[in-house]
Structure formats: structure tokens, C-alpha cells
C-alpha positions in Angstrom: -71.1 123.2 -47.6 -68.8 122.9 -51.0 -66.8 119.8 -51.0 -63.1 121.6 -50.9 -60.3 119.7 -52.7 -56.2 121.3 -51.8 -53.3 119.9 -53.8 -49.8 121.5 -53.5 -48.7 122.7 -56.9 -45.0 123.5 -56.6 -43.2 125.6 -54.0 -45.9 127.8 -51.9 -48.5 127.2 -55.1 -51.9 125.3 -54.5 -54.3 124.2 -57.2 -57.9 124.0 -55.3 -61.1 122.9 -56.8 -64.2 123.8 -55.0 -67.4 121.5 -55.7 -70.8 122.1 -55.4 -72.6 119.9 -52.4 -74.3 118.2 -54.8 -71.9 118.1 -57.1 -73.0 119.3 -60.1 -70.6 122.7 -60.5 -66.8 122.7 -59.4 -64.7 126.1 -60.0 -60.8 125.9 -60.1 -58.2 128.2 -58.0 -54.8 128.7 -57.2 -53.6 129.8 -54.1 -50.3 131.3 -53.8 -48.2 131.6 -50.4 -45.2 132.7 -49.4 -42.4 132.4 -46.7 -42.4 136.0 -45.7 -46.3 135.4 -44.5 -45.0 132.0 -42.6 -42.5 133.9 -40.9 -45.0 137.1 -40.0 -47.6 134.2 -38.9 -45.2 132.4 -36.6 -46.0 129.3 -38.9 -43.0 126.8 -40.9 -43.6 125.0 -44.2 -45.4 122.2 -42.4 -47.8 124.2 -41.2 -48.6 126.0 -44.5 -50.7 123.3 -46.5 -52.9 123.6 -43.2 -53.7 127.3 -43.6 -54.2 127.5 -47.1 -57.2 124.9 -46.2 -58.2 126.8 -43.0 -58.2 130.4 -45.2 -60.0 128.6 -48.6 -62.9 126.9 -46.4 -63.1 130.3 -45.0 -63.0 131.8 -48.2 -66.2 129.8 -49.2 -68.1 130.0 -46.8 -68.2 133.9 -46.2 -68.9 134.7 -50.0 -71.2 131.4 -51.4 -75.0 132.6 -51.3 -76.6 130.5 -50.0 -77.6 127.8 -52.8 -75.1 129.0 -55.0 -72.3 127.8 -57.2 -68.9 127.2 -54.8 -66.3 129.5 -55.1 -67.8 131.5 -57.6 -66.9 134.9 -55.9 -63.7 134.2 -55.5 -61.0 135.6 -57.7 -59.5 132.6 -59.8 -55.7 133.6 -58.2 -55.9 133.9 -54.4 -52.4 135.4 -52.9 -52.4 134.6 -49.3 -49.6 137.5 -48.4 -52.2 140.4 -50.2 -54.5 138.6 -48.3 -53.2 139.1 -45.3 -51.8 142.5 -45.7 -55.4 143.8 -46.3 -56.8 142.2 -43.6 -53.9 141.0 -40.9 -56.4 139.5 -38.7 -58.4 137.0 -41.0 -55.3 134.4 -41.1 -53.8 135.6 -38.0 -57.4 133.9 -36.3 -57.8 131.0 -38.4 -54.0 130.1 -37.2 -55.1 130.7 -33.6 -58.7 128.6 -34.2 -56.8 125.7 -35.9 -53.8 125.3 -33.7 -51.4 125.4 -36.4 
């Protein structure tokens, strides 16, 4: 799998850099978050570095083919809260499957 690198980048803002397995290829993202999603996922501010990672590795791994560049298919902005309104169930799993 891509080698996933998270860095908070000011208030509910991530930069994340996904890398190749060999290493070769690395795309860039942000990731942007928000309280109102927190609060509908039960989840404080501690907890919210933890789900960006949870929904970026899943993220890569459901839209990388198989051999491919990292991340490529993913749009270069990724809003958690539109995220989560078009599919309510993705993040409200991964906080269930992480114990966050």
C-alpha cells in the first residue's frame, strides 16, 4: 500500500501526501474538516487528526488500481463534511472500526 503522510495545516485543515510503495510518485492533498461533522460523529478535536487518517487510508485504498500511482483518483481538496453528507455511513464506520 501507498506510504500515507497527515500533517495538520491550521484549524480543521490537513496537508497529506500520498507516496508510491516504492516510492517513486507522491501526489499532494488537503483535507478539510469541520466541527459541525465532529459533533454529528460524536467525535472532539482530539479525535479529528485520527479520522482524517482513518478516511484518507480508506480513501487510497478503495480508488488506487492496483499498480498504480497513489492517490491519483482522488480530487486534490477532500472536504470530510461533503464527504460525509453523501455517504453518512463511510466515516460513521471507520469511527466505529478505529475506536476513536
Amino acid at each position: 500500500m501507498s506510504h500515507l503522510d497527515v500533517r495538520a495545516d491550521g484549524t480543521h485543515r490537513y496537508a497529506a501526501t500520498t507516496t508510491s510503495p516504492d516510492g517513486t510518485g507522491s501526489v499532494e492533498h488537503t483535507v478539510l474538516s469541520d466541527p459541525d461533522l465532529l459533533a454529528d460523529l460524536g467525535l472532539g478535536p482530539v479525535e479529528e487528526p485520527l479520522l482524517v487518517r482513518r478516511a484518507l487510508e480508506q480513501l487510497v485504498r478503495s480508488t488506487q488500481p492496483r499498480g498504480g500511482e497513489p492517490g491519483t483518483a482522488l480530487p486534490p481538496v477532500i472536504d470530510l463534511a461533503r464527504l460525509h453528507a453523501e455517504d453518512p455511513d463511510l466515516l460513521r464506520n471507520l469511527t466505529l472500526r478505529t475506536a476513536l
